[in-house]
C-alpha positions in Angstrom: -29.0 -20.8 -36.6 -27.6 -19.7 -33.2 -23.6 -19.7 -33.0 -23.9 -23.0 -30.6 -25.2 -24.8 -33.5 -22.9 -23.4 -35.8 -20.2 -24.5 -33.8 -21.0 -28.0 -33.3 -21.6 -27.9 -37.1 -18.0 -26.7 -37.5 -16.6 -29.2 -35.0 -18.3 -32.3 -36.8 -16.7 -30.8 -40.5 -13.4 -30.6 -39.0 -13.6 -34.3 -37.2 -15.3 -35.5 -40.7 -12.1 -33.6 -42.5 -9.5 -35.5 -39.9 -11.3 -39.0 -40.7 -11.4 -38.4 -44.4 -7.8 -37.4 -44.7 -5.8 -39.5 -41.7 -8.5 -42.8 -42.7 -6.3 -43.1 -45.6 -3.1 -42.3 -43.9 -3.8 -45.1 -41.2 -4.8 -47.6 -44.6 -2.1 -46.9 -45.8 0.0 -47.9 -42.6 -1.7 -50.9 -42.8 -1.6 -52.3 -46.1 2.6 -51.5 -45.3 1.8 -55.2 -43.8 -0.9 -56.8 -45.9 -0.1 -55.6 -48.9 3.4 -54.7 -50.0 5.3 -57.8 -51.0 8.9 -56.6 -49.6 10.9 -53.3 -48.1 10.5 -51.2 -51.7 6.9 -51.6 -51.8 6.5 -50.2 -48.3 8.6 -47.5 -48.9 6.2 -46.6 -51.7 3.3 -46.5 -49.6 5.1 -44.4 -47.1 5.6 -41.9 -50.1 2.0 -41.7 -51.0 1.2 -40.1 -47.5 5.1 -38.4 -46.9 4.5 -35.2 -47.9 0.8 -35.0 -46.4 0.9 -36.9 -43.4 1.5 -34.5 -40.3 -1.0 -31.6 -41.8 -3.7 -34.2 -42.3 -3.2 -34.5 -38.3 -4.2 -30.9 -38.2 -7.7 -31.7 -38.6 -7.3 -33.5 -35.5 -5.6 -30.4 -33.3 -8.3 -28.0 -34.5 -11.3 -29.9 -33.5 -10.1 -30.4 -30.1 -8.9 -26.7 -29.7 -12.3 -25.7 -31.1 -14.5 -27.5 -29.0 -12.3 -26.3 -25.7 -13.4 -22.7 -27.5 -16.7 -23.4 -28.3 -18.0 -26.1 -25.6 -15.8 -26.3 -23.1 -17.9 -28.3 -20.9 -18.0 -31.3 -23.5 -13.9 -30.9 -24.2 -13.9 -31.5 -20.0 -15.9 -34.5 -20.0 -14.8 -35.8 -23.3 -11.1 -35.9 -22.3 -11.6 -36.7 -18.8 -13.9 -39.5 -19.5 -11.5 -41.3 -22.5 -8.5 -40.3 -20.9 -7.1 -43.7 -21.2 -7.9 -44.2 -25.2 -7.2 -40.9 -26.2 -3.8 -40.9 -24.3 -3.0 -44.5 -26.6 -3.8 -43.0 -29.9 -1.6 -39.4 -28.9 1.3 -42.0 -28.3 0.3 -44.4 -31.4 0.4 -41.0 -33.5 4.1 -39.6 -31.7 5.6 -43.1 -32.8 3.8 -43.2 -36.0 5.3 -39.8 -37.3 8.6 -40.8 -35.7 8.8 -44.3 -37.6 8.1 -42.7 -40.6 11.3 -40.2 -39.6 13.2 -42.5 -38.8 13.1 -46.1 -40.7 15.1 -44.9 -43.5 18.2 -43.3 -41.1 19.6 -47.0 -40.9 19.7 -49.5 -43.8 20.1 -52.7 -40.8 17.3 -54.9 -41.8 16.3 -55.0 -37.5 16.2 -50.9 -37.5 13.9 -50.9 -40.5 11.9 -53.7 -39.4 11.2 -52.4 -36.1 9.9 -49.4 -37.2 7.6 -51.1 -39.8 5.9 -53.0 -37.1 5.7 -49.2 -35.2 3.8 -47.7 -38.1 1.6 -50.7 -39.0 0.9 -51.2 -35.2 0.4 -47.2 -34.7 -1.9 -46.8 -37.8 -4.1 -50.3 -37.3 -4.9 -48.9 -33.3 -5.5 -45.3 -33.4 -8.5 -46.4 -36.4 -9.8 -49.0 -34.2 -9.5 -47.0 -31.2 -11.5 -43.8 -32.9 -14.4 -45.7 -34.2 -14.4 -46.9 -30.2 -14.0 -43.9 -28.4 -17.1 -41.8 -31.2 -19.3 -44.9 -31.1 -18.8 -45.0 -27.0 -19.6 -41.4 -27.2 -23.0 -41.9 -29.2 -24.1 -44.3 -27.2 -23.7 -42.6 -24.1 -21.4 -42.1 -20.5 -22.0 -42.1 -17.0 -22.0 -38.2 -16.5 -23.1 -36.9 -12.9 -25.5 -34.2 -12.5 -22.6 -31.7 -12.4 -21.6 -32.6 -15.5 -18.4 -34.3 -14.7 -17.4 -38.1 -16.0 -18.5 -40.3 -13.2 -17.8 -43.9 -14.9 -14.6 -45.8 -15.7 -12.7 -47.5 -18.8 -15.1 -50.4 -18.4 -18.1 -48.0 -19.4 -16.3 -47.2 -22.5 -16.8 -50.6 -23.7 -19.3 -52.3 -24.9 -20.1 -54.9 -28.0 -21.4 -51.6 -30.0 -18.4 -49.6 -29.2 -16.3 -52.3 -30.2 -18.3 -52.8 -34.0 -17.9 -49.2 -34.2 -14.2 -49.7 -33.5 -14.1 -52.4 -36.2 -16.2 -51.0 -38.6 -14.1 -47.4 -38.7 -10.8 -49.8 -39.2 -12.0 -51.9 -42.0 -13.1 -48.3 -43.8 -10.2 -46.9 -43.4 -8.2 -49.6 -44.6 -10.6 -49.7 -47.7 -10.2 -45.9 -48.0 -6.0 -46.1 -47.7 -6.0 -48.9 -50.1 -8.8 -47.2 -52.9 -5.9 -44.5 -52.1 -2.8 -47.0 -53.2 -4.7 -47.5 -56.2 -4.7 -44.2 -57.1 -1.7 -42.9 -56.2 0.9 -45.7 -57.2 1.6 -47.4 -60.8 3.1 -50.5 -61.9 1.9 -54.1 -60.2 1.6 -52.4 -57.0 -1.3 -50.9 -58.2 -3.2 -53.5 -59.9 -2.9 -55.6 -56.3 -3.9 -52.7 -54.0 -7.4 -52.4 -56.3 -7.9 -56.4 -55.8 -6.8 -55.7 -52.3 -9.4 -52.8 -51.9 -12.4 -54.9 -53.5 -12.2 -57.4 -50.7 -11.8 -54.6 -48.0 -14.6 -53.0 -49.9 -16.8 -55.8 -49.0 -15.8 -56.2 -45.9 -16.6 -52.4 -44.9 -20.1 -52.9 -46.7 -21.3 -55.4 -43.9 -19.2 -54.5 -40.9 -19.6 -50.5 -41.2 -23.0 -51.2 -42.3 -24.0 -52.9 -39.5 -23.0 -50.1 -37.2 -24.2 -47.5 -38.9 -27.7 -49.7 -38.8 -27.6 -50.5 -34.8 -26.5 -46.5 -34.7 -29.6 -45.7 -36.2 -32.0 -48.2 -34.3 -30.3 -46.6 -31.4 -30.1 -43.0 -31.1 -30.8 -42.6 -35.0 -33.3 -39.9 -36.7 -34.4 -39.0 -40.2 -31.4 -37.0 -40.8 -29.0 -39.7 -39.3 -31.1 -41.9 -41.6 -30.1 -39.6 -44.5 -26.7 -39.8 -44.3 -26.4 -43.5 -42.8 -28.5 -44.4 -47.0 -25.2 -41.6 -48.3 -22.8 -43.8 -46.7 -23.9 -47.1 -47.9 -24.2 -46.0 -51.7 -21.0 -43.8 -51.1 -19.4 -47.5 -50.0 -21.2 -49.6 -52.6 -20.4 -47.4 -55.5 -17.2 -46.5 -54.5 -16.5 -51.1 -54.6 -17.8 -50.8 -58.2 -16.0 -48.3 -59.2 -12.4 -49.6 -57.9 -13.5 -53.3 -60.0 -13.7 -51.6 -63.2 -10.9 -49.1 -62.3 -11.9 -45.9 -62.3 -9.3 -45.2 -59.1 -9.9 -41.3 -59.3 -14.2 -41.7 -58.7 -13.2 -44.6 -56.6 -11.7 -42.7 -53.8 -13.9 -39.9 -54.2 -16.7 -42.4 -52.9 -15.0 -43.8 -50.2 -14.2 -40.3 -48.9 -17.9 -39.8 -49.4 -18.7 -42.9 -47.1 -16.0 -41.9 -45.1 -17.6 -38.3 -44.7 -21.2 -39.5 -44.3 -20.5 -42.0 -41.5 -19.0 -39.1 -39.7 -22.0 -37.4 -40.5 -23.9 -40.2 -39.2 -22.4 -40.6 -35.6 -22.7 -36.2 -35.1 -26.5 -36.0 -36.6 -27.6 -39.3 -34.1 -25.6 -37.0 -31.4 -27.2 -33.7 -31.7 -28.4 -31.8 -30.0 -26.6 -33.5 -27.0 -22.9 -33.1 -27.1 -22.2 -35.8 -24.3 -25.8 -38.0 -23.8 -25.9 -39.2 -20.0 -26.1 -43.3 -19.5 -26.7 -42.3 -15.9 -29.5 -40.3 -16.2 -30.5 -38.7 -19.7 -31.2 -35.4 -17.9 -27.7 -34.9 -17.2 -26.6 -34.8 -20.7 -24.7 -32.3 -21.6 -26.5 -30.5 -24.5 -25.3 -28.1 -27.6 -26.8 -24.9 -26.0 -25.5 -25.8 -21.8 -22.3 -27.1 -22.9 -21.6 -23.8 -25.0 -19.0 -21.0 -24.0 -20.6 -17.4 -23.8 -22.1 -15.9 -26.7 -19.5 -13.0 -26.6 -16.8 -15.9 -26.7 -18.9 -18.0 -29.7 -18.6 -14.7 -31.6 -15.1 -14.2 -31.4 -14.0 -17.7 -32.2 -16.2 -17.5 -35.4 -14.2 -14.3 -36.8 -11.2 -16.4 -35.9 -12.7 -19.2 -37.8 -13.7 -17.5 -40.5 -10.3 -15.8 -41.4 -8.1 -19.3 -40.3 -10.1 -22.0 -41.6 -10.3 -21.1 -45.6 -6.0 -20.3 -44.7 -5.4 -23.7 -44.3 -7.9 -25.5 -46.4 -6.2 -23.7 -49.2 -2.6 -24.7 -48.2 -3.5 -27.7 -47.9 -5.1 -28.4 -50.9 -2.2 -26.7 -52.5 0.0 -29.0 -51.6 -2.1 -32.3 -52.5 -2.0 -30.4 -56.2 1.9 -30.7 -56.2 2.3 -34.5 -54.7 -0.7 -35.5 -56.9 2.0 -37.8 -59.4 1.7 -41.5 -58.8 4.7 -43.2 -58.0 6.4 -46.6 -58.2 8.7 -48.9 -57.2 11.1 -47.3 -60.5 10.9 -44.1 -58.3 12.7 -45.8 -54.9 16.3 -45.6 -55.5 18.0 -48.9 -55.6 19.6 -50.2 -51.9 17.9 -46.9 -50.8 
């Protein structure tokens, strides 16, 4: 395997590790609206995600600092070319981390309220927005013969872009709520596992029908792979939650979660950023690349770094790993 290809490898594992662990942090932020019945329950679905909220986001900062390492001419094009989207989830996710700050500093009911609305509103668009701007990606970009974005925000739109914008929303709801279920206790509980069998469903034909038009589009037998992964990932994991096994419940959806990641990058390769103006002009794995000399020292980098904070992170999933209640939120609190 040449270090190009190792590198795009390592940049799809870390966006497959953001989606996995923020798609349940925006669920979560979500079902704050759909699911918890009054101001204690949403203050126990903040909880599930307090502690392990900003590291998830992480993910998110390594993969773009790796592929302006690694491929330099696809971190150019991808953030020139979804300036505009990738500007409104930055901002979704500074308010986000700010409500969650914030909300409790004031018991006024309008203080607390407001910033509910911020982190339902700032989890809900960044999920919608990511499963737009990857599924945009896949299908392709005006990109000029010198490489550079030539298009506008109306090319970043289009009736796939948007399913892929759905389908990644109604996943990740599924995944935060399979996540509720899991990590709460009490009646809470028992309605976020109702609550996820309906999302459940929901995620089987939305996210299945994008992950089918992904494969009729730009799909190949190892797209095809993962794409039959995700679907029995998402089916089982729907079982599962019914008969309340939480634990191999979320596992599954993290799967499915994990796979349609998988999905989007192994439909990609070996382009980086395919050309809608001309296919030619695709920026590719191996011309997109940074030096070899530069590839090699980023992968010693990687290779000290990356097992560092995998294991700090798991570490501290292992100490918040209690469920918790509405007998945990201190009363008037």
């Amino acid at each position: 395997m040449h270090l190009h290809d190792f590198w795009f490898l390592l940049i799809a594992v870390l966006w497959t590790g953001y989606f996995f662990l923020e798609g349940f942090d925006f669920g979560i932020g979500v079902l704050t609206k759909t699911l918890a019945k009054d101001r204690t329950e949403r203050r126990v679905l903040i909880n599930t995600i307090g502690p392990v909220w900003d590291a998830n986001e992480v993910w998110m900062i390594t993969a773009a600092g790796a592929t302006f390492a690694a491929f330099p001419d696809w971190y150019a094009a991808f953030f020139s070319g979804f300036y505009l989207p990738l500007l409104a989830v930055l901002v979704c996710l500074i308010l986000r981390g700010v409500a969650f700050e914030y909300r409790h500093k004031r018991s006024g009911e309008r203080w607390q309220s407001n910033w509910e609305h911020v982190i339902f509103w700032c989890s809900l668009l960044p999920a919608f927005l990511w499963g737009t701007i990857f599924a945009a990606m896949v299908r392709g970009v005006p990109i000029g013969a010198d490489g550079d974005f030539t298009g506008g925000p109306a090319d970043l739109v289009s009736p796939y872009a948007l399913l892929g914008g759905l389908g990644m929303l109604v996943l990740f709801t599924f995944h935060g709520a399979v996540f509720a279920a899991l990590k709460t206790d009490g009646d809470i509980r028992h309605r976020a596992r109702v609550h996820a069998g309906r999302l459940g469903l929901a995620a089987v034909v939305v996210a299945g029908a994008f992950l089918g038009w992904t494969q009729a589009q730009s799909g190949n037998g190892r797209s095809l792979a993962a794409l039959v992964v995700a679907l029995l990932a998402l089916a089982g994991a729907v079982v599962l939650n019914r008969a309340g096994r939480e634990g191999w419940a979320f596992t599954l959806s993290g799967v499915a979660v994990a796979a349609l990641s998988a999905t989007l990058f192994l439909a990609l390769f070996p382009d980086v950023m395919p050309s809608s103006s001309d296919p030619a002009w695709s920026l590719t794995v191996s011309g997109a690349a940074s030096s070899p000399y530069t590839l090699k020292i980023t992968t010693w980098v990687a290779a000290v770094m990356t097992p560092v904070v995998i294991g700090y992170q798991a570490w501290t999933y292992w100490v918040f790993r209690k469920r918790i209640g509405t007998r945990h939120i201190p009363a008037g609190h």
